[in-house]
C-alpha positions in Angstrom: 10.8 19.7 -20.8 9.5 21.6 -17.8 5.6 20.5 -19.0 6.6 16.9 -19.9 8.3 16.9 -16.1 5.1 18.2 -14.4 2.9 16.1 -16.2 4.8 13.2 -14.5 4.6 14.5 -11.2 1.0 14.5 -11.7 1.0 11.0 -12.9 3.2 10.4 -10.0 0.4 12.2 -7.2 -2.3 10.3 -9.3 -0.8 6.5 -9.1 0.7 7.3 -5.4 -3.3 7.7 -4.4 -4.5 5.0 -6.4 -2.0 2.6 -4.9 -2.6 4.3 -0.9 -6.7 3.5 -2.1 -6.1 0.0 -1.9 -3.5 -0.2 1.0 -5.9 1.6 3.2 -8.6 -0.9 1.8 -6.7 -3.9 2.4 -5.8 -1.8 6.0 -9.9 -1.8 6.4 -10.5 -5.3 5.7 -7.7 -6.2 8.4 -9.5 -4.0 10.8 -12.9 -5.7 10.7 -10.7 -9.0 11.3 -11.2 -8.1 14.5 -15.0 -7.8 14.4 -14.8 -11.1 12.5 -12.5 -13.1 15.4 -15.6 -12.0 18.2 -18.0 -13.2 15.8 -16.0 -16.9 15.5 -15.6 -16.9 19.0 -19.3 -16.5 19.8 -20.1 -18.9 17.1 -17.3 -21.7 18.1 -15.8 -21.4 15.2 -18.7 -22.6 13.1 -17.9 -20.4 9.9 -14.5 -20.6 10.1 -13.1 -21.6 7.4 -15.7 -19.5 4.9 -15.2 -16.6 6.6 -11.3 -16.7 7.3 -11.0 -17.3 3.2 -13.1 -14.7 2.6 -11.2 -12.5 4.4 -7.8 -13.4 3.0 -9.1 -12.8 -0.6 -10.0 -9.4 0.6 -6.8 -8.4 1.8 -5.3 -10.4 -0.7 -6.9 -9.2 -3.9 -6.5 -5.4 -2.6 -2.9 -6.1 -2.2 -2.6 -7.3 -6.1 -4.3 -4.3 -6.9 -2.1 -1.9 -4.7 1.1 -3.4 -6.8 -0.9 -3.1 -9.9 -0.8 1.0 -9.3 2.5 1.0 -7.8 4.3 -0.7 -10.3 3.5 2.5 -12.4 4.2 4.7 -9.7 7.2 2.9 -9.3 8.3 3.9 -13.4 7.5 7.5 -12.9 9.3 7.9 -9.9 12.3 6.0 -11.2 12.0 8.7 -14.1 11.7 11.9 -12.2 14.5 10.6 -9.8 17.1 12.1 -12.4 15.5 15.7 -11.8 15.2 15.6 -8.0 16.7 15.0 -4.5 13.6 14.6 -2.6 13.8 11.4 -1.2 16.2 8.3 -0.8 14.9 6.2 -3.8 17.0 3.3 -3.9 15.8 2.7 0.2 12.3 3.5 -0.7 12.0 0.6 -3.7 14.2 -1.5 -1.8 11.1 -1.5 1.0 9.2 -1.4 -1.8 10.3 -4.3 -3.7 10.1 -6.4 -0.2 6.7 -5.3 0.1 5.0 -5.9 -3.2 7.0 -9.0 -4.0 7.4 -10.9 -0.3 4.8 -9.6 1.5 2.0 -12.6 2.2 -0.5 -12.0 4.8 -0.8 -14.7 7.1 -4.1 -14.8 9.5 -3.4 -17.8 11.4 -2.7 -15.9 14.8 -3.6 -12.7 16.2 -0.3 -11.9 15.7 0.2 -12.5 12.0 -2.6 -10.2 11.8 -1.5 -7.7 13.7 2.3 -7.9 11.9 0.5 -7.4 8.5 -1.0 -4.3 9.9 1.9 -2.8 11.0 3.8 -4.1 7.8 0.6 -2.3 5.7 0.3 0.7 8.0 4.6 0.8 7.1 3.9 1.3 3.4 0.9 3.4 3.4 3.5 5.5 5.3 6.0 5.9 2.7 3.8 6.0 0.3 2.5 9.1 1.7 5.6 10.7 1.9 7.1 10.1 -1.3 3.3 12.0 -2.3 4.5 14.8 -0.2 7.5 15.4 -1.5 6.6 15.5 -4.9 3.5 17.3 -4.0 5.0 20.0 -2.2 7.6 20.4 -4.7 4.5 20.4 -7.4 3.0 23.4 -5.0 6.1 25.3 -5.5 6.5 25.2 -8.7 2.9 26.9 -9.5 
């Protein structure tokens, strides 16, 4: 029981990166957004349209594969919830669930971009702690 639980945990640290890999990838192709608005000021705009789509697809397919990863992590820590008291899991999936399944980046206005930031940068934060939890817990344990 004790070896099936930390082999979860480790599942759990292993998915928790692999979904916080592509959130801070999605995170870097919203950064150079910025870099990209100078560039289609200089250029009046010229590329636009191929660039803007380009971008969007970016952040867009890294999303898809940050909910491909979490939707694992999502099992396991649903699983080890019985065993522990780390966190507030109901709250956490709640956000979660909001995130994953509502969350559309919009780059019409500076503004939408920097709202998906903070709504990525939000994420990447719990995400981080949920890893903490179980990791320091993990530590413990050894």
């Amino acid at each position: 029981m004790n070896d099936d639980r930390n082999k979860k945990i480790q599942e759990l640290l292993l998915f928790s990166d692999r979904t916080l890999i592509h959130l801070n990838s999605a995170l870097k192709e919203i950064d150079s957004a910025g870099n990209w608005g100078a560039f289609n000021t200089l250029t009046k705009g010229l590329l636009e349209s191929f660039s803007k789509n380009d971008f969007i697809d970016d952040v867009s397919d890294e999303l898809l594969r940050a909910k491909r990863e979490f939707e694992v992590l999502k099992g396991l820590l649903v699983d080890l919830d019985k065993d522990f008291e780390l966190i507030n899991v109901s709250e956490f999936l709640a956000f979660a669930g909001e995130f994953f399944d509502g969350f559309v980046p919009n780059f019409s206005h500076v503004s939408d971009l920097v709202q998906s930031e903070i709504t990525i940068r939000r994420a990447i934060s719990e995400i981080e702690a949920i890893r903490l939890a179980f990791a320091s817990y993990n530590y413990r344990k050894f």
